[in-house]
C-alpha positions as protocol buffer text, in pm:
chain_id: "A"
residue {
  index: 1
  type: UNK
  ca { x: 11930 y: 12708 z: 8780 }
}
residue {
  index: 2
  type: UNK
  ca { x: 11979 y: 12360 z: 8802 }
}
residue {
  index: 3
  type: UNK
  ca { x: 12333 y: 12192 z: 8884 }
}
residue {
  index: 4
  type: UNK
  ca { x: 12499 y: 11894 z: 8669 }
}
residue {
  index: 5
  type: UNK
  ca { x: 12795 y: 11734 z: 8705 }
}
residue {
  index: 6
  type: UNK
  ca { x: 12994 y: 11586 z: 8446 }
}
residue {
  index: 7
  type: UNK
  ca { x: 13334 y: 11355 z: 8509 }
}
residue {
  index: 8
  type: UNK
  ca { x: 13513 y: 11305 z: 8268 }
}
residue {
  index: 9
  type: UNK
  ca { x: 13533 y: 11638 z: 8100 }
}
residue {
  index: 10
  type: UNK
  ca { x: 13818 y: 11707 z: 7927 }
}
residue {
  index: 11
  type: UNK
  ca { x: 13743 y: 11571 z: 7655 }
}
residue {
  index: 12
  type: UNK
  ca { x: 13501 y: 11354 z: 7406 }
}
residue {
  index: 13
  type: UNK
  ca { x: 13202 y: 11262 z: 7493 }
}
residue {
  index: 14
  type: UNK
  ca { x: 13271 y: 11465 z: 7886 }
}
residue {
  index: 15
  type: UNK
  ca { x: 13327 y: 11811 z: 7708 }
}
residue {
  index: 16
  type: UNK
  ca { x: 13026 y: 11788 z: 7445 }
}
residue {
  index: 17
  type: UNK
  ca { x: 12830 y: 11659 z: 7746 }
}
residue {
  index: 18
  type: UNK
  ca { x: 12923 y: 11946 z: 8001 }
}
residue {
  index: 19
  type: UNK
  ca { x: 12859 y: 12199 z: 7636 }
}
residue {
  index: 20
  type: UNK
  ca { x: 12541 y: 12031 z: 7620 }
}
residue {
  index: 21
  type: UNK
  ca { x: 12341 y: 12052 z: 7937 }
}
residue {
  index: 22
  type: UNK
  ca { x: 12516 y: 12438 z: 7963 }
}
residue {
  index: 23
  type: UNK
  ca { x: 12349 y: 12515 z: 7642 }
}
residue {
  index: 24
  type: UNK
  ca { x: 12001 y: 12412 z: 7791 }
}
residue {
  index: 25
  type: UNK
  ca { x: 11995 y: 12603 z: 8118 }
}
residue {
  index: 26
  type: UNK
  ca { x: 12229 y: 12397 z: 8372 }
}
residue {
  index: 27
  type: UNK
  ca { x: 12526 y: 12499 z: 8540 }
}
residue {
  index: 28
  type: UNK
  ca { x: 12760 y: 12307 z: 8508 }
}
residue {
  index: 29
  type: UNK
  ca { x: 13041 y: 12148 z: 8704 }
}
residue {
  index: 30
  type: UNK
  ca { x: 13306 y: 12019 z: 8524 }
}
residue {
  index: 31
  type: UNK
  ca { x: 13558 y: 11753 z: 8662 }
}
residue {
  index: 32
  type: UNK
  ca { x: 13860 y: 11570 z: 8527 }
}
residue {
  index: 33
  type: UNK
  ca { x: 14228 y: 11554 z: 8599 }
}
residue {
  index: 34
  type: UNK
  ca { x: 14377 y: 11798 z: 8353 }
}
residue {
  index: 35
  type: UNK
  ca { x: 14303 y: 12152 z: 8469 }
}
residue {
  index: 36
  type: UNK
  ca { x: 14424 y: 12295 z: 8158 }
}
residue {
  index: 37
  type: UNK
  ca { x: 14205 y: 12144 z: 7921 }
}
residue {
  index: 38
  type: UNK
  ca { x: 13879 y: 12224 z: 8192 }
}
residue {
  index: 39
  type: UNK
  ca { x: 13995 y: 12575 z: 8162 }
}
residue {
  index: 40
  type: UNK
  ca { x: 13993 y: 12545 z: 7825 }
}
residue {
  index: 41
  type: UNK
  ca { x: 13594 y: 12410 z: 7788 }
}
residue {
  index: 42
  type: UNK
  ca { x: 13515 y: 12682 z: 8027 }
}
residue {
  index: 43
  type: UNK
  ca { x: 13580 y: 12944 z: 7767 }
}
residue {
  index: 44
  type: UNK
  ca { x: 13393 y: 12798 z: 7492 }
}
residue {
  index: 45
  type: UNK
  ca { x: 13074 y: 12696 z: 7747 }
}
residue {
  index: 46
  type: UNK
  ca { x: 12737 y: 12946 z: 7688 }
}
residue {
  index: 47
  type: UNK
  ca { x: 12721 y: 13193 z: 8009 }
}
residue {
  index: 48
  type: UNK
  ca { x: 12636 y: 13069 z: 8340 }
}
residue {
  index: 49
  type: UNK
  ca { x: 12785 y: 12962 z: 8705 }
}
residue {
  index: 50
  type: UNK
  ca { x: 13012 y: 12713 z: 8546 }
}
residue {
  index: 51
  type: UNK
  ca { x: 13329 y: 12573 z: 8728 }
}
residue {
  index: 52
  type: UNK
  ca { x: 13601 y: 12333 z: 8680 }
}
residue {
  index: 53
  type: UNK
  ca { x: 13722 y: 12090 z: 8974 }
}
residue {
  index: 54
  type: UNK
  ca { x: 14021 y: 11907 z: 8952 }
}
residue {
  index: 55
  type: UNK
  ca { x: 13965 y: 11517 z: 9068 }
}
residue {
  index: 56
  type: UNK
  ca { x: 14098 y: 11182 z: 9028 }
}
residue {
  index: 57
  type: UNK
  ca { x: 13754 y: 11002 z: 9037 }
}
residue {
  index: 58
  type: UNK
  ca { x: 13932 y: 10717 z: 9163 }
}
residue {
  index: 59
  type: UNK
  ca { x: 14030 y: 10811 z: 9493 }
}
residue {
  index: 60
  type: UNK
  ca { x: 13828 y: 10802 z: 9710 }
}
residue {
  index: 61
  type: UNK
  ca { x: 13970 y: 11094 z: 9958 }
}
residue {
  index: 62
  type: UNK
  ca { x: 13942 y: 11300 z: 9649 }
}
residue {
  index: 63
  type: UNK
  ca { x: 13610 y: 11253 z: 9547 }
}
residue {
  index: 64
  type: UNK
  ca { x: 13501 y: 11329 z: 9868 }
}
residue {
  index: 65
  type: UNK
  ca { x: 13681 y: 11608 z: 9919 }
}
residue {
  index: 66
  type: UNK
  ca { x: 13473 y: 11750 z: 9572 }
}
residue {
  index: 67
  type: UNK
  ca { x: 13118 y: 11660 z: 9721 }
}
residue {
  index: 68
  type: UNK
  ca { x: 13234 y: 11867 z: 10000 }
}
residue {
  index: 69
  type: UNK
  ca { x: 13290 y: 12172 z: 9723 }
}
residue {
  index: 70
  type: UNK
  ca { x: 12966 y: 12127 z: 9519 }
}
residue {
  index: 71
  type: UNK
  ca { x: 12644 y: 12169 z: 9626 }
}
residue {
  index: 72
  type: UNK
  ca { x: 12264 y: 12172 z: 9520 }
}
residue {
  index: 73
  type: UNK
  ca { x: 12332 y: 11908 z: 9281 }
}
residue {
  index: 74
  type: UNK
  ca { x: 12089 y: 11784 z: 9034 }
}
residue {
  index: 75
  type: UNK
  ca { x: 12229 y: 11567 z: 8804 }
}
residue {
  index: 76
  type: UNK
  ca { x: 12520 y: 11374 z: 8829 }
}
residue {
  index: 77
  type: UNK
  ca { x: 12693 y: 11231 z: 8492 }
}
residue {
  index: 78
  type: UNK
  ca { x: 12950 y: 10958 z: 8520 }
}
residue {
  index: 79
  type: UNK
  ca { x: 13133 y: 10994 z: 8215 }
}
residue {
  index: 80
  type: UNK
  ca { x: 13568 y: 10953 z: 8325 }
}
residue {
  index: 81
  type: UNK
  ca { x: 13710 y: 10618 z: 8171 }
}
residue {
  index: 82
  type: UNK
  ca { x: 13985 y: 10446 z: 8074 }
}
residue {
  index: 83
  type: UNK
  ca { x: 14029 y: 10201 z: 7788 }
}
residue {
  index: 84
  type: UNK
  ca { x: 14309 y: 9959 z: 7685 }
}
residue {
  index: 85
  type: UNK
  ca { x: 14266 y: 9772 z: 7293 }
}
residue {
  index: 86
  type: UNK
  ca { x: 14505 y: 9437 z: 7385 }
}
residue {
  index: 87
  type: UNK
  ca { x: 14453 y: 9112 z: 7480 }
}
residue {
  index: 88
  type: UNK
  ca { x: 14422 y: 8983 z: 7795 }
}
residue {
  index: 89
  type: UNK
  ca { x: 14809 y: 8823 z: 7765 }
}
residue {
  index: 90
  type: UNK
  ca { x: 14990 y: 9128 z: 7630 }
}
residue {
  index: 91
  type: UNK
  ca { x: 14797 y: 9353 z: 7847 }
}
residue {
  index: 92
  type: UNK
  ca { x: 14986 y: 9594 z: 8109 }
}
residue {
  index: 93
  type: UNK
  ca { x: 14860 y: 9526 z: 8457 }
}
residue {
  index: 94
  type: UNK
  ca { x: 14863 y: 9913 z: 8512 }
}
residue {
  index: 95
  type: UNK
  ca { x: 14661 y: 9990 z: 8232 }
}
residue {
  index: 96
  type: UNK
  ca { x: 14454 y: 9685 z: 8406 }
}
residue {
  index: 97
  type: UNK
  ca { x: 14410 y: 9850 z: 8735 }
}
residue {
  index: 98
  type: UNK
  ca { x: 14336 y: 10154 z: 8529 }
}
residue {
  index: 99
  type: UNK
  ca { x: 14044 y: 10096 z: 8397 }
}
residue {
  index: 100
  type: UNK
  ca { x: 13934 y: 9880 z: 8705 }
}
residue {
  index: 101
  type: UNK
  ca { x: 13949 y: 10194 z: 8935 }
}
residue {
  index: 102
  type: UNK
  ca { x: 13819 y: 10446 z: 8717 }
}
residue {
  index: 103
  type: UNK
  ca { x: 13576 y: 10299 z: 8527 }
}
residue {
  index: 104
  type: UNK
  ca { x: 13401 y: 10102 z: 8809 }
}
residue {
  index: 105
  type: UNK
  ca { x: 13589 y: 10205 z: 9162 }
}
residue {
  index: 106
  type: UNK
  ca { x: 13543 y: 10553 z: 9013 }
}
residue {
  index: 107
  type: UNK
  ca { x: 13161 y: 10552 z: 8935 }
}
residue {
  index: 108
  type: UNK
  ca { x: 13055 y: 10389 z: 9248 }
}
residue {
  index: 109
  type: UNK
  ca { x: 13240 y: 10613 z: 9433 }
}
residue {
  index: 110
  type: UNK
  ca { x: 13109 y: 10920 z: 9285 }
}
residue {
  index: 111
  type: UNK
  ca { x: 12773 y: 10776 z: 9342 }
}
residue {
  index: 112
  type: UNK
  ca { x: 12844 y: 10735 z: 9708 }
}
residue {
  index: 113
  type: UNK
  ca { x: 13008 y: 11072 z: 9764 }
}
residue {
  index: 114
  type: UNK
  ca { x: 12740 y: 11250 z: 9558 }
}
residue {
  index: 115
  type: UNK
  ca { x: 12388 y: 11031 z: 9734 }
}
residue {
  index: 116
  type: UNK
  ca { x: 12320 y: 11267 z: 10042 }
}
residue {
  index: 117
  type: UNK
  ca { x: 12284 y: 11580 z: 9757 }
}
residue {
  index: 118
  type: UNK
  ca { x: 12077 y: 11405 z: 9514 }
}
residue {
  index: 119
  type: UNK
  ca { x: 11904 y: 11316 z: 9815 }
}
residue {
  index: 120
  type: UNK
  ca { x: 11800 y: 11651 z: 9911 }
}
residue {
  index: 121
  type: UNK
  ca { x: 11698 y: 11771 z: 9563 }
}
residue {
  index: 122
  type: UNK
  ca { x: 11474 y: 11503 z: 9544 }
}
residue {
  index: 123
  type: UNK
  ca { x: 11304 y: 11637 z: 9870 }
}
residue {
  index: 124
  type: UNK
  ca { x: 11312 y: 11937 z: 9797 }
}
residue {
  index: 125
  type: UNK
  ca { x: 11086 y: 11854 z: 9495 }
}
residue {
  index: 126
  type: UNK
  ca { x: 11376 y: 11937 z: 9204 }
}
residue {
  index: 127
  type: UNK
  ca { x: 11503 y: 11637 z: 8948 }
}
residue {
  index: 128
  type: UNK
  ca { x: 11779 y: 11414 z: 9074 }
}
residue {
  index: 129
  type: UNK
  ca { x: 11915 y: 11196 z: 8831 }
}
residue {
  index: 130
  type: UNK
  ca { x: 12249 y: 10988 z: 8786 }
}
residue {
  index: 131
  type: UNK
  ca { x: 12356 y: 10855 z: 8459 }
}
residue {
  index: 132
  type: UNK
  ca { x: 12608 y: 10633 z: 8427 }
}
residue {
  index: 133
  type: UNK
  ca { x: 12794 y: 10607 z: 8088 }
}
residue {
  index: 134
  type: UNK
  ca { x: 12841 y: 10252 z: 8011 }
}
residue {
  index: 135
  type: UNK
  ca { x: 12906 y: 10116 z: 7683 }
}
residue {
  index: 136
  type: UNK
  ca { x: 12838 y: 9838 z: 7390 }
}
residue {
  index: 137
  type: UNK
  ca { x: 13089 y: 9713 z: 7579 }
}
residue {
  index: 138
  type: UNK
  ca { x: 12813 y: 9644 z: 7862 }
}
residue {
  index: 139
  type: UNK
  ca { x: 12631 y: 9420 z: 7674 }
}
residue {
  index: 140
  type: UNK
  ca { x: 12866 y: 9235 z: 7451 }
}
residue {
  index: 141
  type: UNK
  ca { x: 13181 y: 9104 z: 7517 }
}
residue {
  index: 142
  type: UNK
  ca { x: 13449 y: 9230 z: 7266 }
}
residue {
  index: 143
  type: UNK
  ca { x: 13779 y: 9029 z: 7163 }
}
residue {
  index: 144
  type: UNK
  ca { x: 14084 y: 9230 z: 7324 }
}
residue {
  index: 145
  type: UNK
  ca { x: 13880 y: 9414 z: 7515 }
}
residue {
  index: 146
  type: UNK
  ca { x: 13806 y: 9144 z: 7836 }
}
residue {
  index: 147
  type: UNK
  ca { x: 13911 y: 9387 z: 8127 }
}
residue {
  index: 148
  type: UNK
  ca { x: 13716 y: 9690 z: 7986 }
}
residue {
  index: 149
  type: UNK
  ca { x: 13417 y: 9516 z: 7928 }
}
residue {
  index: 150
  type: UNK
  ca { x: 13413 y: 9356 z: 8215 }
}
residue {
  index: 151
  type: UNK
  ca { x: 13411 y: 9722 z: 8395 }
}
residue {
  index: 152
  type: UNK
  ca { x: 13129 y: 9823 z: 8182 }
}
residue {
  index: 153
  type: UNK
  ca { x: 12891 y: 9514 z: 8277 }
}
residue {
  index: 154
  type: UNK
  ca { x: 12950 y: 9571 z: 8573 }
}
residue {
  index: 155
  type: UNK
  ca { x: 12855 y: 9941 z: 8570 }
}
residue {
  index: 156
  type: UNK
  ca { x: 12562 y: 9763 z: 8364 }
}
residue {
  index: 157
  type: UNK
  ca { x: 12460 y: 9580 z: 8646 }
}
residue {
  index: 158
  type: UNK
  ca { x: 12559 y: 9842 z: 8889 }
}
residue {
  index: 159
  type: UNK
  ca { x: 12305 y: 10090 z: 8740 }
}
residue {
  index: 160
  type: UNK
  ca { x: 12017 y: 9869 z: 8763 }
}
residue {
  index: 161
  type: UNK
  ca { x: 12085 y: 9778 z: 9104 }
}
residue {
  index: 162
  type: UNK
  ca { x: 12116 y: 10130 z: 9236 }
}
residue {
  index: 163
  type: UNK
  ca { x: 11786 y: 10225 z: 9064 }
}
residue {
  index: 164
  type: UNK
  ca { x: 11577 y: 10000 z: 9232 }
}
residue {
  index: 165
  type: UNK
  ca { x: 11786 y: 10080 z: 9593 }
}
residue {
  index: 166
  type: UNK
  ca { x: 11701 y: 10441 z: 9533 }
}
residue {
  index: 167
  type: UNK
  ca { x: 11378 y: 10444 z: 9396 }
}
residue {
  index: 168
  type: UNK
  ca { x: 11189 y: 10513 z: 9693 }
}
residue {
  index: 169
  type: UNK
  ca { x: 11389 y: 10815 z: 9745 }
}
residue {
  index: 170
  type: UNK
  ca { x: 11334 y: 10925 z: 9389 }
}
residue {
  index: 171
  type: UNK
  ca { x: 11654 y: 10919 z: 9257 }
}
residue {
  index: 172
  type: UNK
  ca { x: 11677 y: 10825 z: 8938 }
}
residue {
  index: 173
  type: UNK
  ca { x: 11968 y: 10652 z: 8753 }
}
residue {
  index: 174
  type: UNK
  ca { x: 12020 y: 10519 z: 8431 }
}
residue {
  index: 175
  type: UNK
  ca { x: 12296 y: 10409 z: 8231 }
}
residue {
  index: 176
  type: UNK
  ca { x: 12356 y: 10509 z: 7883 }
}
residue {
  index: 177
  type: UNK
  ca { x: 12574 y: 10229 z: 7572 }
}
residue {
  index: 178
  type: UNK
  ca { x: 12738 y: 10438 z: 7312 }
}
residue {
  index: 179
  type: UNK
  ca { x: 12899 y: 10232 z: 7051 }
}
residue {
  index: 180
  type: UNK
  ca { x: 13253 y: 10331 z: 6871 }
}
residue {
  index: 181
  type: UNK
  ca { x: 13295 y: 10754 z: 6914 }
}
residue {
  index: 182
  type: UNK
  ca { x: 13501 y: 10959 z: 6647 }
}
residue {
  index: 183
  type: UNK
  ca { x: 13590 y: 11281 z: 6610 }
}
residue {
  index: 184
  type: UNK
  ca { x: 13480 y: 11542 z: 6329 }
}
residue {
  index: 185
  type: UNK
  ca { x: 13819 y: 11472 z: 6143 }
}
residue {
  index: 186
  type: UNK
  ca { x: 13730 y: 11099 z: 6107 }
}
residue {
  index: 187
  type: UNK
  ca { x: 13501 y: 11038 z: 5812 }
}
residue {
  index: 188
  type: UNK
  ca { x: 13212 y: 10818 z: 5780 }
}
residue {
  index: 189
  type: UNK
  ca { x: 13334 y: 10634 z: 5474 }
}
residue {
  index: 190
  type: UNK
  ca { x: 13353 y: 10223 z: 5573 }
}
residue {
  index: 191
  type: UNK
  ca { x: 13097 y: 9995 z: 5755 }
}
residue {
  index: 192
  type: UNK
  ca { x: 13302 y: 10008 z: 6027 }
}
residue {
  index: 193
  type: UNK
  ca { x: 13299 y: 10422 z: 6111 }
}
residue {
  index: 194
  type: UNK
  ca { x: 12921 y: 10404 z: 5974 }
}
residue {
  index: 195
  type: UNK
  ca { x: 12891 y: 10247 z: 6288 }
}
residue {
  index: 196
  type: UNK
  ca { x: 13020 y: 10506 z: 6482 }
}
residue {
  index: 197
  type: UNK
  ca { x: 12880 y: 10878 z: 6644 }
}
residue {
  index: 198
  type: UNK
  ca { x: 13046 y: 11228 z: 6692 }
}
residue {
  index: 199
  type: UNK
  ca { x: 13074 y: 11317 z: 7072 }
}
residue {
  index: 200
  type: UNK
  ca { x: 12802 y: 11571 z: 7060 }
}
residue {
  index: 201
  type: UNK
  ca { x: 12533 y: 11306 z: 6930 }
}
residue {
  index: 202
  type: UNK
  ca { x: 12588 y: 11098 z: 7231 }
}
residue {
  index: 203
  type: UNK
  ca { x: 12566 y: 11442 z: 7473 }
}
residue {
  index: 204
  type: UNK
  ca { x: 12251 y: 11487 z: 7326 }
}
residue {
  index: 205
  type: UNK
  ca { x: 12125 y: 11099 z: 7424 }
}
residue {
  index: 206
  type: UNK
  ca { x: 12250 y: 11168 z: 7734 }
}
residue {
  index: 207
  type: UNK
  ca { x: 12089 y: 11526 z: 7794 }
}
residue {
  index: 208
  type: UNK
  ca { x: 11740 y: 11391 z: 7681 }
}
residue {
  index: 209
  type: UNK
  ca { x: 11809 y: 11093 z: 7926 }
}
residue {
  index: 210
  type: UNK
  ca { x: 11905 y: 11270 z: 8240 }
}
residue {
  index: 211
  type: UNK
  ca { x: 11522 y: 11490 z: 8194 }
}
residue {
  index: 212
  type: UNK
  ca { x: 11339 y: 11127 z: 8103 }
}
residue {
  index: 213
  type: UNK
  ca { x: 11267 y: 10825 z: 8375 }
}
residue {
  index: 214
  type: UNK
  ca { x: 11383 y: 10643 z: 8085 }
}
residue {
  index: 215
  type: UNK
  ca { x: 11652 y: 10376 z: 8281 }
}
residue {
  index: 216
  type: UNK
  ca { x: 11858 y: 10222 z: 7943 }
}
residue {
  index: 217
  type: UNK
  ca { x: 11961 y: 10385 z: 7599 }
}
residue {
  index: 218
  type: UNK
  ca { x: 12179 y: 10235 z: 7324 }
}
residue {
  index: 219
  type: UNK
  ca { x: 12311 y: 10494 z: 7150 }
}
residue {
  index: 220
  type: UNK
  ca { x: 12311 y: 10371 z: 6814 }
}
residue {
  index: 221
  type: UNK
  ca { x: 12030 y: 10217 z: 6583 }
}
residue {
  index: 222
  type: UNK
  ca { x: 12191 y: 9930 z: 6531 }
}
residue {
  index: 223
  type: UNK
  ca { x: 12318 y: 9795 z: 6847 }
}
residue {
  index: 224
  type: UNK
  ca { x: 11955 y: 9884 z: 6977 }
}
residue {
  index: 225
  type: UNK
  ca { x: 11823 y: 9641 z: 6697 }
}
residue {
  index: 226
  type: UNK
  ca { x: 12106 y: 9387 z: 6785 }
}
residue {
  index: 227
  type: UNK
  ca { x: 11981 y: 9388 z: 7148 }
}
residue {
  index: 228
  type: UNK
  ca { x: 11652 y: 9289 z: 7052 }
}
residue {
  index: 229
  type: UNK
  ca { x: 11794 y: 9040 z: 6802 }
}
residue {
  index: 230
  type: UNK
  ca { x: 11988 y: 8934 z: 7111 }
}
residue {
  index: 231
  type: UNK
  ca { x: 11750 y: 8673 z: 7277 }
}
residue {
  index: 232
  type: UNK
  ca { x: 11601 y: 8501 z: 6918 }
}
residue {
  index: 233
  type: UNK
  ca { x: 11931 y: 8436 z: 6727 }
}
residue {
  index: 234
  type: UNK
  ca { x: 12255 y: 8519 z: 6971 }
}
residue {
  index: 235
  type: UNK
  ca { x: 12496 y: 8345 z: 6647 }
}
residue {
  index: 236
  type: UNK
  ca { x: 12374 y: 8597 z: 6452 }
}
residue {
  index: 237
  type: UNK
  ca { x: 12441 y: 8859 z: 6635 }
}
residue {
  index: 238
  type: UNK
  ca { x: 12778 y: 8730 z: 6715 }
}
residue {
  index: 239
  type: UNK
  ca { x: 12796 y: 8733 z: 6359 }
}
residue {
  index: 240
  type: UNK
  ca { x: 12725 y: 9085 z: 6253 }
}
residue {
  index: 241
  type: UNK
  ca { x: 12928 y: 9261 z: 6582 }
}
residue {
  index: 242
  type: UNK
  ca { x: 13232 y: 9051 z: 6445 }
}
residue {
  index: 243
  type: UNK
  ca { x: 13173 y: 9212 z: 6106 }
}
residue {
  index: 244
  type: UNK
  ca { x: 13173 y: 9559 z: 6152 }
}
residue {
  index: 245
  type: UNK
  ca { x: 13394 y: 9619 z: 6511 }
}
């Protein structure tokens, strides 16, 4: 069976992920810092040589010290993030450095640690693909959220770069945008959560683009129309993303 890899995990848009790509054949490896809660996935995952691995994804010792546990990897899903909602002023610079090492430090690092087994699947014939789980976030830039989107552009840009660097060695990667997430509990009731997606909507995106050579997907109608609005009227989409977010 094929091997993925899912950071991230404990949670959201991680555990629906890991659920998903289990459900359609994969083992899966499942990595985050709470062991508890990986345990806890593990239970509910469909049957197969599943495994949770505990991992700071920001640290680099560590995340080398998991490539040197996993093997005959396939896909590799870069899901583990951290988020702050404050402005720039009344932020805490350890929240700051949060997000800076996980969301970027952490993604190019698993890349890095993770290259020389993607590497060999590719020659061996078998599908090596990296997505990298971005956000709206990295493509607009959102009031009290400066530092966070600023890790997400850059895992934007990141993405693209390392797609054309490994091409040759076919290697995919792609990044995927999800807008807001909510859970079941939350319901769809104002513009605002219309805009939104359940965790195991965006696992499906993100399923379907790990087995494409597709190298971008918004998750959500809308900000995929917005995009495209992007380049004829930018006011106007200024307008409407300051309406409903």
């Amino acid at each position: 069976m094929p091997t993925a890899l899912v950071t991230g995990a404990s949670s959201g848009i991680g555990w629906a992920t890991a659920i998903e790509f289990a459900r359609n054949g994969f083992d899966v490896v499942v990595v985050a810092r709470r062991k508890e809660l990986l345990s806890k996935l593990l239970e509910g995952m469909p049957k197969g040589n599943h495994r949770a691995e505990v991992c700071d994804v920001s640290q680099w010792s560590q995340v080398e010290a998991l490539s040197s546990r996993v093997s005959n990897l396939n896909v590799l899903v870069n899901n583990a993030g951290a988020f702050e909602y404050a402005s720039l002023e009344k932020s805490v610079p350890e929240k700051l450095e949060e997000m800076i090492n996980v969301n970027l430090r952490g993604v190019i690092y698993m890349c890095k640690a993770f290259l020389p087994q993607l590497k060999a699947s590719a020659q061996a014939g078998q599908s090596s693909k990296i997505v990298n789980i971005s956000s709206i976030g990295g493509l607009w830039g959102f009031s009290n959220m400066a530092v966070y989107t600023a890790t997400k552009f850059a895992v934007t840009g990141f993405s693209s770069a390392l797609r054309r660097e490994l091409a040759k060695q076919k290697i995919d990667v792609a990044s995927i945008h999800p807008g807001p997430v909510r859970n079941r509990e939350v319901e769809s009731k104002t513009p605002k959560k219309a805009m939104t997606m359940l965790p195991d909507q965006v696992a499906r995106q993100i399923f379907d683009l790990a087995r494409s050579k597709n190298r971008r997907r918004i998750s959500h109608p809308l900000f995929s129309m917005l995009n495209l609005l992007e380049n004829l009227s930018p006011a106007t989409v200024d307008k409407v993303l300051k309406k409903i977010l």
